[in-house]
mmCIF file of the C-alpha atoms, coordinates in Angstrom:
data_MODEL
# 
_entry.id   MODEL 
# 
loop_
_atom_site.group_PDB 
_atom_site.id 
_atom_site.type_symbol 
_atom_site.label_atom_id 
_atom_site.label_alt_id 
_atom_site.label_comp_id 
_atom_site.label_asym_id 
_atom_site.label_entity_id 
_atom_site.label_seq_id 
_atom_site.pdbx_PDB_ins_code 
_atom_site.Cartn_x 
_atom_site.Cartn_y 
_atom_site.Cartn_z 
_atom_site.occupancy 
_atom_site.B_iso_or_equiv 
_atom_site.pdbx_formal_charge 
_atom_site.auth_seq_id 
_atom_site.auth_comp_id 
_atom_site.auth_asym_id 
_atom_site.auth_atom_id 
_atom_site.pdbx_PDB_model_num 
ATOM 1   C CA . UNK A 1 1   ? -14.821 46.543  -12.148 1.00 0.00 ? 1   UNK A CA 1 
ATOM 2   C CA . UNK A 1 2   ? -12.121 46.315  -14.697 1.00 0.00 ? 2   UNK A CA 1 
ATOM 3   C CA . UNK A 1 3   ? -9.084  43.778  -13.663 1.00 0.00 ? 3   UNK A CA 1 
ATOM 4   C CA . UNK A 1 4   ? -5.863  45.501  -14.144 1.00 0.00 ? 4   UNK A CA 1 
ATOM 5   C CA . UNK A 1 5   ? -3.242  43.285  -16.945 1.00 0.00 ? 5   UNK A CA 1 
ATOM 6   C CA . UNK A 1 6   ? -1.220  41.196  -14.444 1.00 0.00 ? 6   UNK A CA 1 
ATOM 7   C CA . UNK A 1 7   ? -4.291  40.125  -12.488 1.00 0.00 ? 7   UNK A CA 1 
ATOM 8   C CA . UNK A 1 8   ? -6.033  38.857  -15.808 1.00 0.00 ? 8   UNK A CA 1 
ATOM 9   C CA . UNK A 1 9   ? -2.833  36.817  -16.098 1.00 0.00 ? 9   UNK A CA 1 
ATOM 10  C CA . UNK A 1 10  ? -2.586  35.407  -12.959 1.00 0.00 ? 10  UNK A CA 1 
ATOM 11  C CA . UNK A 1 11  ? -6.627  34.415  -13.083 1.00 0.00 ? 11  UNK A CA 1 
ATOM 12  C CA . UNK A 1 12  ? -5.808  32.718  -16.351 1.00 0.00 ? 12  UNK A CA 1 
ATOM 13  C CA . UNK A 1 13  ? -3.068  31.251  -15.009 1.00 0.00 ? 13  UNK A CA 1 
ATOM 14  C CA . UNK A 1 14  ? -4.696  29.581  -12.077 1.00 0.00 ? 14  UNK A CA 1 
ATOM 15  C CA . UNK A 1 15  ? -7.628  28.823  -13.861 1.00 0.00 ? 15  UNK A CA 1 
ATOM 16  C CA . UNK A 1 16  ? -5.470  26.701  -16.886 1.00 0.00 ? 16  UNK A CA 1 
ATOM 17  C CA . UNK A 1 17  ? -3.443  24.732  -13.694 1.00 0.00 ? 17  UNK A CA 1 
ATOM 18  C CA . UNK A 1 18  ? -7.185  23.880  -12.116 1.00 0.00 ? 18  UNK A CA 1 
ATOM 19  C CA . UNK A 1 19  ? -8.399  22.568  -15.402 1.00 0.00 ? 19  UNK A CA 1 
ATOM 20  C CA . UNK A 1 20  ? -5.411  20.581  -16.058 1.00 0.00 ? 20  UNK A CA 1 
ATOM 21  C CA . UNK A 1 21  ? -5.083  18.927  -12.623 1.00 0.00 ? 21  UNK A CA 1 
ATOM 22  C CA . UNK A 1 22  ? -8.870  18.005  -12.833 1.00 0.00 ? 22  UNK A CA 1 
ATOM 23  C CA . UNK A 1 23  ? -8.337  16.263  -16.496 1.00 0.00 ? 23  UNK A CA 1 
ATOM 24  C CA . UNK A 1 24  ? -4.569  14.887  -15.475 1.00 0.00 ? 24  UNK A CA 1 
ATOM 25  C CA . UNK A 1 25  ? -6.550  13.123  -12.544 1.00 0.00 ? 25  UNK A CA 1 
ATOM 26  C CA . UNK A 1 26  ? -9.291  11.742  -14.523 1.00 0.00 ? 26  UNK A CA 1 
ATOM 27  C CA . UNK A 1 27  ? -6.777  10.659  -17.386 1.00 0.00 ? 27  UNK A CA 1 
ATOM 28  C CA . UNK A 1 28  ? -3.786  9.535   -14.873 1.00 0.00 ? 28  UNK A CA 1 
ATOM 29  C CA . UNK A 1 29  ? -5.265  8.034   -11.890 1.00 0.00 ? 29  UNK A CA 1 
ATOM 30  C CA . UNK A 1 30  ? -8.794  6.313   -12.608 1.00 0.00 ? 30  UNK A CA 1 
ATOM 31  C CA . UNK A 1 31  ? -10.338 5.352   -9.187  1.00 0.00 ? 31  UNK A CA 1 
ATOM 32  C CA . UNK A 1 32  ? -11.180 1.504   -9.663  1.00 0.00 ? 32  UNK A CA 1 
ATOM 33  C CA . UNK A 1 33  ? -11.303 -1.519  -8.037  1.00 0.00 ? 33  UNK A CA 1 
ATOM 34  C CA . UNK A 1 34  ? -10.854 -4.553  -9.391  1.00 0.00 ? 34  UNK A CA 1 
ATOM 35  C CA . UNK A 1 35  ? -12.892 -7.085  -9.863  1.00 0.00 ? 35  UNK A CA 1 
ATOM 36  C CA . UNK A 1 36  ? -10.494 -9.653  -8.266  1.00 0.00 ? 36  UNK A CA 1 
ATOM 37  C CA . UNK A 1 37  ? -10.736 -10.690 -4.266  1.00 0.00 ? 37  UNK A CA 1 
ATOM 38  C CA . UNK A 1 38  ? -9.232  -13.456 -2.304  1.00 0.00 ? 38  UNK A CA 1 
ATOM 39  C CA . UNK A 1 39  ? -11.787 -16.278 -1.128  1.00 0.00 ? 39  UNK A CA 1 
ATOM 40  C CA . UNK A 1 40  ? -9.589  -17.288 1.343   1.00 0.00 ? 40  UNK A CA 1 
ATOM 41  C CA . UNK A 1 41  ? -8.244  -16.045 4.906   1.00 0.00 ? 41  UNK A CA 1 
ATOM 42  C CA . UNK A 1 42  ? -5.179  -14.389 4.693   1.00 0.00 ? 42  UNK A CA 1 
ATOM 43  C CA . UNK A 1 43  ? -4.527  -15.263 8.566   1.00 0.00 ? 43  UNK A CA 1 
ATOM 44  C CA . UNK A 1 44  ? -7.376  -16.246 10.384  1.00 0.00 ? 44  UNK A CA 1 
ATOM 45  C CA . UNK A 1 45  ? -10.738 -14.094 11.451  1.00 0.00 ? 45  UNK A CA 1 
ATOM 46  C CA . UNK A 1 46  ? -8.687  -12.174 14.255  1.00 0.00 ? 46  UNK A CA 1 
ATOM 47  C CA . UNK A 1 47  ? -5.937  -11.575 12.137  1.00 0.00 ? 47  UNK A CA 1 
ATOM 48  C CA . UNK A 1 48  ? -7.996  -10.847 8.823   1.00 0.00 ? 48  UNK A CA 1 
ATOM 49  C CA . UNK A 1 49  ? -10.102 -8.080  11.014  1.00 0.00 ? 49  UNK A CA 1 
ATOM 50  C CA . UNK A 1 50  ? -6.799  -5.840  11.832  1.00 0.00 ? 50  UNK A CA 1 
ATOM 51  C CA . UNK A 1 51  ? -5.197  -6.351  8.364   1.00 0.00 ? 51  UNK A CA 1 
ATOM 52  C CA . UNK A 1 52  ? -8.456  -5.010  6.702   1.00 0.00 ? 52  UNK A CA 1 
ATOM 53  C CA . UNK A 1 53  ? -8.774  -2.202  9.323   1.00 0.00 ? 53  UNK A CA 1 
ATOM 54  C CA . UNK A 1 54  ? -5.323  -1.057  8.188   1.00 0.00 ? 54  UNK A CA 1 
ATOM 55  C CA . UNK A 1 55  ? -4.256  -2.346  5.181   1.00 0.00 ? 55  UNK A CA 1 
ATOM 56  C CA . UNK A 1 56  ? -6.955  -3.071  2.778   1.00 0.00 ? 56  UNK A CA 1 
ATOM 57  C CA . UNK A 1 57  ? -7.678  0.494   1.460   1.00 0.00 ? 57  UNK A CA 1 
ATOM 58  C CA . UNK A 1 58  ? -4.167  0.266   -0.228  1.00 0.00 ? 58  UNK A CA 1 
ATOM 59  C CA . UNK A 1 59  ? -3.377  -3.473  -0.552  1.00 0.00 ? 59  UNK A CA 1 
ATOM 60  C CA . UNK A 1 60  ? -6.381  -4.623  -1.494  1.00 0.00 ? 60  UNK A CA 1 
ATOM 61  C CA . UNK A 1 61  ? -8.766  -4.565  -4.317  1.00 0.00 ? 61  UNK A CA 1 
ATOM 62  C CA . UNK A 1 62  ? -11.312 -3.281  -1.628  1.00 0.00 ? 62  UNK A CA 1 
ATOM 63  C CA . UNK A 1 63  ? -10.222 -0.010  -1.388  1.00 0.00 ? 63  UNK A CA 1 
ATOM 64  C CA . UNK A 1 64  ? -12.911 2.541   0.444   1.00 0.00 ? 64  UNK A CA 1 
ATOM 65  C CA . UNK A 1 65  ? -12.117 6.086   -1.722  1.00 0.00 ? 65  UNK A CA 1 
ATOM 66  C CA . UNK A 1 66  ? -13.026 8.695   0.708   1.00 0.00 ? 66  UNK A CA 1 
ATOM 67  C CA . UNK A 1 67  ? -14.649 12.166  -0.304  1.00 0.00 ? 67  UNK A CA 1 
ATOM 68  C CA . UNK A 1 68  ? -10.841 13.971  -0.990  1.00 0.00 ? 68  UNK A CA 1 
ATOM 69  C CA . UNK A 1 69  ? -10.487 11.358  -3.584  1.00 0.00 ? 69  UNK A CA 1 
ATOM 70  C CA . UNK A 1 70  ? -12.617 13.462  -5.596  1.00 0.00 ? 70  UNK A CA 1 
ATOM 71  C CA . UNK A 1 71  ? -10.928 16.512  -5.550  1.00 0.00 ? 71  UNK A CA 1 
ATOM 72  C CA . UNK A 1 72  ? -8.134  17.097  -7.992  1.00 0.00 ? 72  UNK A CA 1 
ATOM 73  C CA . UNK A 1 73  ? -5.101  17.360  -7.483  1.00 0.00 ? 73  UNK A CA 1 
ATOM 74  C CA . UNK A 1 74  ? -5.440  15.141  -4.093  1.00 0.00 ? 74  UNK A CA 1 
ATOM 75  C CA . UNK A 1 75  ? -7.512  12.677  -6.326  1.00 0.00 ? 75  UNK A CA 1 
ATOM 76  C CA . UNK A 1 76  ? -3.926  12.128  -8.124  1.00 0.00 ? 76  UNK A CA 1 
ATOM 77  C CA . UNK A 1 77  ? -2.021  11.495  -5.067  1.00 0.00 ? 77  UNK A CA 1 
ATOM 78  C CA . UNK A 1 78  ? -4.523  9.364   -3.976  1.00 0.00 ? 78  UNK A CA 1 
ATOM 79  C CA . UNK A 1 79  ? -5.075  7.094   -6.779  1.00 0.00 ? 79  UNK A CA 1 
ATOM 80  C CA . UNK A 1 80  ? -1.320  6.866   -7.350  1.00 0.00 ? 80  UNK A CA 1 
ATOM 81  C CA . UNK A 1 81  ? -0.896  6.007   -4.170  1.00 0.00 ? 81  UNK A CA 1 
ATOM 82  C CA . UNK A 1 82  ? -3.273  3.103   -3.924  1.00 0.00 ? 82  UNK A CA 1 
ATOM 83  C CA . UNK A 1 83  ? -1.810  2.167   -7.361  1.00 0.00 ? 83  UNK A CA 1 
ATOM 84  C CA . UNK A 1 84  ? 1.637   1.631   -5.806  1.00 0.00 ? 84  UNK A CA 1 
ATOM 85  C CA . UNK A 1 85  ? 0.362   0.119   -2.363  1.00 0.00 ? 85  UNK A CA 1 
ATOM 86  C CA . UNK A 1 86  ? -1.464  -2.662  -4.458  1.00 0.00 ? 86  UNK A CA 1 
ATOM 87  C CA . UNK A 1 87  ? 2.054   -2.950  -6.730  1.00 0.00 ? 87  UNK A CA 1 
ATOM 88  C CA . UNK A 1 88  ? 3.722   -3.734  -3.273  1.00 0.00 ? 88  UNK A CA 1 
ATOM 89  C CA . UNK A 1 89  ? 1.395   -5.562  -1.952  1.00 0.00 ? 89  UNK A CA 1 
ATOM 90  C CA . UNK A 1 90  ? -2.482  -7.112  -2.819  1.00 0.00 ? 90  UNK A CA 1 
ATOM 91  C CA . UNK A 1 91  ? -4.347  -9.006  -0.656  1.00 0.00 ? 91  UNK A CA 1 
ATOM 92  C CA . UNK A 1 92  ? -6.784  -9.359  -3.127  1.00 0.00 ? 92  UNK A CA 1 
ATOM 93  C CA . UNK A 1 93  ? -4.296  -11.684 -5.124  1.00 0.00 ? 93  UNK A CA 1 
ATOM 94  C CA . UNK A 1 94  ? -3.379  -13.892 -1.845  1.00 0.00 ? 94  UNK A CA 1 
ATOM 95  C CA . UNK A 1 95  ? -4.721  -17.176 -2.782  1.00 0.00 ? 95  UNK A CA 1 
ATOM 96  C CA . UNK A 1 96  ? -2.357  -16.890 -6.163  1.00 0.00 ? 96  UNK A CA 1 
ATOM 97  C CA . UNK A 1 97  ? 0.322   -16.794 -4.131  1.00 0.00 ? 97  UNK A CA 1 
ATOM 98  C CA . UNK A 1 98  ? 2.338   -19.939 -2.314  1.00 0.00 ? 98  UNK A CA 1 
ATOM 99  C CA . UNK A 1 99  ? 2.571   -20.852 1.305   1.00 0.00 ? 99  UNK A CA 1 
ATOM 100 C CA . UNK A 1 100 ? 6.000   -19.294 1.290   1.00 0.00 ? 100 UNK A CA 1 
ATOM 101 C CA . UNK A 1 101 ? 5.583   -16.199 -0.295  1.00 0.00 ? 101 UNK A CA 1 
ATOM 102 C CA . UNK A 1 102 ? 2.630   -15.370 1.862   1.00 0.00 ? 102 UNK A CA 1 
ATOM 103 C CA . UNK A 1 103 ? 4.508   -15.706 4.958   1.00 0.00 ? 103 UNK A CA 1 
ATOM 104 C CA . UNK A 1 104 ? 7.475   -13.503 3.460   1.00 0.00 ? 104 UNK A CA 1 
ATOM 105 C CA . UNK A 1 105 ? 5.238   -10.994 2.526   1.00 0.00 ? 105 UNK A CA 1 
ATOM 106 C CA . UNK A 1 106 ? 3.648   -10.881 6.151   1.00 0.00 ? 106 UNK A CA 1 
ATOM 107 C CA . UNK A 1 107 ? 6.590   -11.196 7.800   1.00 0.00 ? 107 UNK A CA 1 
ATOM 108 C CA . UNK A 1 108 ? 7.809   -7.810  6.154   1.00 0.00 ? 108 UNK A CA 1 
ATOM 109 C CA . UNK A 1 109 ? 4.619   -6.292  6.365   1.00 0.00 ? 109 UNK A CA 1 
ATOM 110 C CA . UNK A 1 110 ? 4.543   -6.966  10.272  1.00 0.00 ? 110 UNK A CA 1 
ATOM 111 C CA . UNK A 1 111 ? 8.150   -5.512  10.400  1.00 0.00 ? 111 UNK A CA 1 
ATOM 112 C CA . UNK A 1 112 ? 7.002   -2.275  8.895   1.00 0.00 ? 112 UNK A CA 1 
ATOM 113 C CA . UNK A 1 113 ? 4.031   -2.210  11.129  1.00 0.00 ? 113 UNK A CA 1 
ATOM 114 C CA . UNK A 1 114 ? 6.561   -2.819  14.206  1.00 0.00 ? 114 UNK A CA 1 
ATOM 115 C CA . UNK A 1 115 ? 8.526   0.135   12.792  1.00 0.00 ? 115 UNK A CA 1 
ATOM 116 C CA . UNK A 1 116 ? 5.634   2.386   12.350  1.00 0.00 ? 116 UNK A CA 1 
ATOM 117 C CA . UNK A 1 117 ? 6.469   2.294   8.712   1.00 0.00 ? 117 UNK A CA 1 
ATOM 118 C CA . UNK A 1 118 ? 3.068   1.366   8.058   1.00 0.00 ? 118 UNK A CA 1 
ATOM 119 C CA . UNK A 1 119 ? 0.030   2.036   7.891   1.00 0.00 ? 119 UNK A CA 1 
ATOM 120 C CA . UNK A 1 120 ? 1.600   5.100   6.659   1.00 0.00 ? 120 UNK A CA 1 
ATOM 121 C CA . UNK A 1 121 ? 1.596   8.555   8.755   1.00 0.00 ? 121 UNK A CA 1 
ATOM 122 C CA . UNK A 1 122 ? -0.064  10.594  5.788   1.00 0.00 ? 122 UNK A CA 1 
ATOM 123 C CA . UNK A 1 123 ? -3.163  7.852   6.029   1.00 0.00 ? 123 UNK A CA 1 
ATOM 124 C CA . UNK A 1 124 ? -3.129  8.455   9.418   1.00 0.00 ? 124 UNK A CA 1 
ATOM 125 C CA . UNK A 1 125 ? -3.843  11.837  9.271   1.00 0.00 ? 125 UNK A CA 1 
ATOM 126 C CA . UNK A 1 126 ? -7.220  11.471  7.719   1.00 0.00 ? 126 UNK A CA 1 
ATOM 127 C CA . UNK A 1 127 ? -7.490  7.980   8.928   1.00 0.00 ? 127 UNK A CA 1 
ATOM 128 C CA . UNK A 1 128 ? -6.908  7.425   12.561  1.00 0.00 ? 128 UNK A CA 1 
ATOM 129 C CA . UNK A 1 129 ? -9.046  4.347   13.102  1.00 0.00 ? 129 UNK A CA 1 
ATOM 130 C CA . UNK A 1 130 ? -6.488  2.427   11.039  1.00 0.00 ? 130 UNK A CA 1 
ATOM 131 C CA . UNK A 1 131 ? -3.642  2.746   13.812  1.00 0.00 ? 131 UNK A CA 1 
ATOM 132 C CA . UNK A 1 132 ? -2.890  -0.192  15.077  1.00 0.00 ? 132 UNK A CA 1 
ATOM 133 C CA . UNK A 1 133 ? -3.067  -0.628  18.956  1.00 0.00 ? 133 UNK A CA 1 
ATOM 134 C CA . UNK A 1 134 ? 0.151   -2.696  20.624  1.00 0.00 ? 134 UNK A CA 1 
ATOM 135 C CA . UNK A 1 135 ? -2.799  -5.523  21.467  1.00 0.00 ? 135 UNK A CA 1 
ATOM 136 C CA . UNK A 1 136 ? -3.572  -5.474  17.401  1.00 0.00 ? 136 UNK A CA 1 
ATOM 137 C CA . UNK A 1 137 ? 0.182   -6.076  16.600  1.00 0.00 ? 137 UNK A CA 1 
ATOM 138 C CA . UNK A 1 138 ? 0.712   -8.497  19.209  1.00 0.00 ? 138 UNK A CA 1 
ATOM 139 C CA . UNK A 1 139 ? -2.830  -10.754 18.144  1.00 0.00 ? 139 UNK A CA 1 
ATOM 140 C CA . UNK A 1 140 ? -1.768  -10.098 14.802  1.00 0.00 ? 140 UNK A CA 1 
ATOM 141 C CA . UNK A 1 141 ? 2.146   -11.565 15.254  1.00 0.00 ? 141 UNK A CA 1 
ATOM 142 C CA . UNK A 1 142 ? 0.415   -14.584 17.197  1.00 0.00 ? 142 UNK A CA 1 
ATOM 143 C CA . UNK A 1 143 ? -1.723  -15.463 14.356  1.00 0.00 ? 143 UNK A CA 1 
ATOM 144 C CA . UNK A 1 144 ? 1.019   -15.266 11.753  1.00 0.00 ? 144 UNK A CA 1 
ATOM 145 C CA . UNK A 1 145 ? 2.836   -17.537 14.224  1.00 0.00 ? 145 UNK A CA 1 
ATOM 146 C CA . UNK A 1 146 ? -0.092  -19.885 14.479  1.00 0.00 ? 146 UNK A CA 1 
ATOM 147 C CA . UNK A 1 147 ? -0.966  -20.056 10.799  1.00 0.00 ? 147 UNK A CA 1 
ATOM 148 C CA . UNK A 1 148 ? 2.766   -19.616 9.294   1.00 0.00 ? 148 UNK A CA 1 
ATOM 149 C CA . UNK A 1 149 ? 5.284   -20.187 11.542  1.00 0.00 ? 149 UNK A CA 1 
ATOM 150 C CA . UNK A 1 150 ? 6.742   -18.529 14.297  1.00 0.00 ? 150 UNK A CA 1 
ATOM 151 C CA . UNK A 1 151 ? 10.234  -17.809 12.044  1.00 0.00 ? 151 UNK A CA 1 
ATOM 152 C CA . UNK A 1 152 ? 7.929   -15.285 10.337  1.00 0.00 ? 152 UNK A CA 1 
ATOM 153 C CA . UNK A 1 153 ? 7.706   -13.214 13.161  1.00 0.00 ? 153 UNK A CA 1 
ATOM 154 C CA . UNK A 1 154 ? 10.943  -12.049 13.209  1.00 0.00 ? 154 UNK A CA 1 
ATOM 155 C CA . UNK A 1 155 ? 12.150  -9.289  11.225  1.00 0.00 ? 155 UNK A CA 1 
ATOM 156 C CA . UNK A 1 156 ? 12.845  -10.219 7.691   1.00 0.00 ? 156 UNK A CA 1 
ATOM 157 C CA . UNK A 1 157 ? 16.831  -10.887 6.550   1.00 0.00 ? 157 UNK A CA 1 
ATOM 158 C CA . UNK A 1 158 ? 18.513  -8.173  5.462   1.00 0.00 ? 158 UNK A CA 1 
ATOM 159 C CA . UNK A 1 159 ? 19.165  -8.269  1.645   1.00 0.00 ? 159 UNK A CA 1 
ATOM 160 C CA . UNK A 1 160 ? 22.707  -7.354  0.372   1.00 0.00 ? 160 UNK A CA 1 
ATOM 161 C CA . UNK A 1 161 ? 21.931  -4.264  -2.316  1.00 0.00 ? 161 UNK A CA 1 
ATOM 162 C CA . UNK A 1 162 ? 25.456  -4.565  -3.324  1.00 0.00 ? 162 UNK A CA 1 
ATOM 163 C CA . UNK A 1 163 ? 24.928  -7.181  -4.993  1.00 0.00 ? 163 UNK A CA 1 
ATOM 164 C CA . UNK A 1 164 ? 22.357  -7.104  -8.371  1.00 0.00 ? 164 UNK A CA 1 
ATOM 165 C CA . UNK A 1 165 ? 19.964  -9.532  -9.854  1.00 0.00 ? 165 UNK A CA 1 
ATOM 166 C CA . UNK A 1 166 ? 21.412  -13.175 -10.434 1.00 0.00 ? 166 UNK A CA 1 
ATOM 167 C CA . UNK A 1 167 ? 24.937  -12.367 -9.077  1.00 0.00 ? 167 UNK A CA 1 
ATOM 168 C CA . UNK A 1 168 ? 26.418  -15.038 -6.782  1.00 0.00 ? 168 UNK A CA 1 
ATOM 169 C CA . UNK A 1 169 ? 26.919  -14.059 -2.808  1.00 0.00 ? 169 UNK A CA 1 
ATOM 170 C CA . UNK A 1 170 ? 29.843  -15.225 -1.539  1.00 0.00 ? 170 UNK A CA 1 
ATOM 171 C CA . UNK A 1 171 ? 28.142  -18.395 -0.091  1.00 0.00 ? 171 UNK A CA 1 
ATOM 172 C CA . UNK A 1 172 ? 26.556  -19.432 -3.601  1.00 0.00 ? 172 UNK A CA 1 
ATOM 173 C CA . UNK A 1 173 ? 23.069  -18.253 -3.354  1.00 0.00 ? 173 UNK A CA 1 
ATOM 174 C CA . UNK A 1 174 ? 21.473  -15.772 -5.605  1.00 0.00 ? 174 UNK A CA 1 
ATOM 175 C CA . UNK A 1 175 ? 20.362  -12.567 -4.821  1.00 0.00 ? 175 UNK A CA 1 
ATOM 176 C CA . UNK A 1 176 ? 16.581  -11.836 -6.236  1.00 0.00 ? 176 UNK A CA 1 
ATOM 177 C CA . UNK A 1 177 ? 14.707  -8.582  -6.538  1.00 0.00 ? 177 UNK A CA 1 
ATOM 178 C CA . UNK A 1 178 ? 12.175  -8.006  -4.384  1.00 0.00 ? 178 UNK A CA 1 
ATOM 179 C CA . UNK A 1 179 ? 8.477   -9.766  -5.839  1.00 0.00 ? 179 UNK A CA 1 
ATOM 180 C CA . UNK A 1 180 ? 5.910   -6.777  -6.295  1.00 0.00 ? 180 UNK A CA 1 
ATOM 181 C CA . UNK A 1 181 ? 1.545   -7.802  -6.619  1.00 0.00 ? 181 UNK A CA 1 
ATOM 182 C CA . UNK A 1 182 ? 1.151   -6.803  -10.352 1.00 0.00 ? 182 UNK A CA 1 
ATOM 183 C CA . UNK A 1 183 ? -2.158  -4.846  -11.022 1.00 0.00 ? 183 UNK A CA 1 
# 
C-alpha cells in the first residue's frame, strides 16, 4: 500500500511531535522525590491523616506518581505541576519553618480548601479519594485551632497588590511578597 505525499507528511509530522514530547518530558520534568521529609507532625495524627490524603502528592516530598505520569505529554503536566505545588507549599520542609509561618501557611491552605480551591478539581478527576468530606474540614480547622490558634482559622488578611515589595502602607507597615517552599 503506497501512502499518498500529504499523508507521509502528516505521519512524519505526528511522529517528530511524539518523539519530542517523550524527550521534553524526560529532559523538563524528572519525576523525583526528594530525599527530605518532616520528622515532625504538621498538626496532630487526625489532622496529619487528611492533609496527607489530600495534599501530600503535591506538597510534599512524598508524592505517589500514578501510571499517567508515565505517559508523555501528561508526564509534563504532571511533573510541572507537582514542581509548582511543592514551590507553594512543602510539607516535607515543615520543621524548617517557624511557629508562625506554619500557622500562616495553614491558615491559607484551609481557606483554599473552604473555597474548593484545593485539592484542585483536575486532581480530582483522577483522584476522588482526596476530596475532602465537610467532617475532614471541620476536624481539620479544630486541630489547627488546637495546635495553632484559633485566629488561624479564619480566612487569611487580604494583602493590598497595589502596593509592591518594601513600600510603606499608609499605616507604616511593609508589604512582603508572598514566602514560596523552595525545591
Amino acid at each position: 500500500m503506497k501512502i499518498s505525499g500529504w499523508k507521509k507528511w502528516a505521519l512524519a509530522a505526528l511522529g517528530l511531535f511524539v518523539l519530542g514530547t517523550g524527550v521534553a518530558t524526560l529532559v523538563a520534568a524528572p519525576k523525583h522525590n526528594p530525599d527530605l521529609r518532616n520528622q515532625n507532625p504538621i498538626v496532630s495524627e487526625a489532622g496529619d491523616k487528611i492533609l496527607r490524603k489530600a495534599c501530600f502528592d503535591c506538597h510534599s516530598s512524598e508524592t505517589h506518581w500514578p501510571w499517567y505520569s508515565n505517559v508523555p505529554p501528561v508526564s509534563l503536566l504532571v511533573a510541572l505541576h507537582v514542581k509548582e505545588g511543592r514551590e507553594h507549599l512543602n510539607f516535607s520542609k515543615w520543621d524548617t519553618r517557624p511557629q508562625e509561618k506554619k500557622a500562616k501557611r495553614l491558615q491559607k491552605a484551609l481557606h483554599e480548601i473552604r473555597e474548593g480551591e484545593m485539592p484542585e478539581g483536575t486532581y480530582l478527576i483522577m483522584h476522588p479519594e482526596a476530596r475532602l468530606t465537610k467532617e475532614e474540614v471541620d476536624t481539620l480547622t479544630q486541630e489547627v485551632a488546637r495546635v495553632y490558634g484559633e485566629e488561624y482559622t479564619k480566612p487569611p488578611k487580604k494583602k493590598d497588590h497595589d502596593h509592591k515589595e518594601g513600600e510603606e502602607h499608609e499605616k507604616g507597615e511593609k508589604h512582603e511578597e508572598e514566602e514560596h517552599d523552595e525545591e
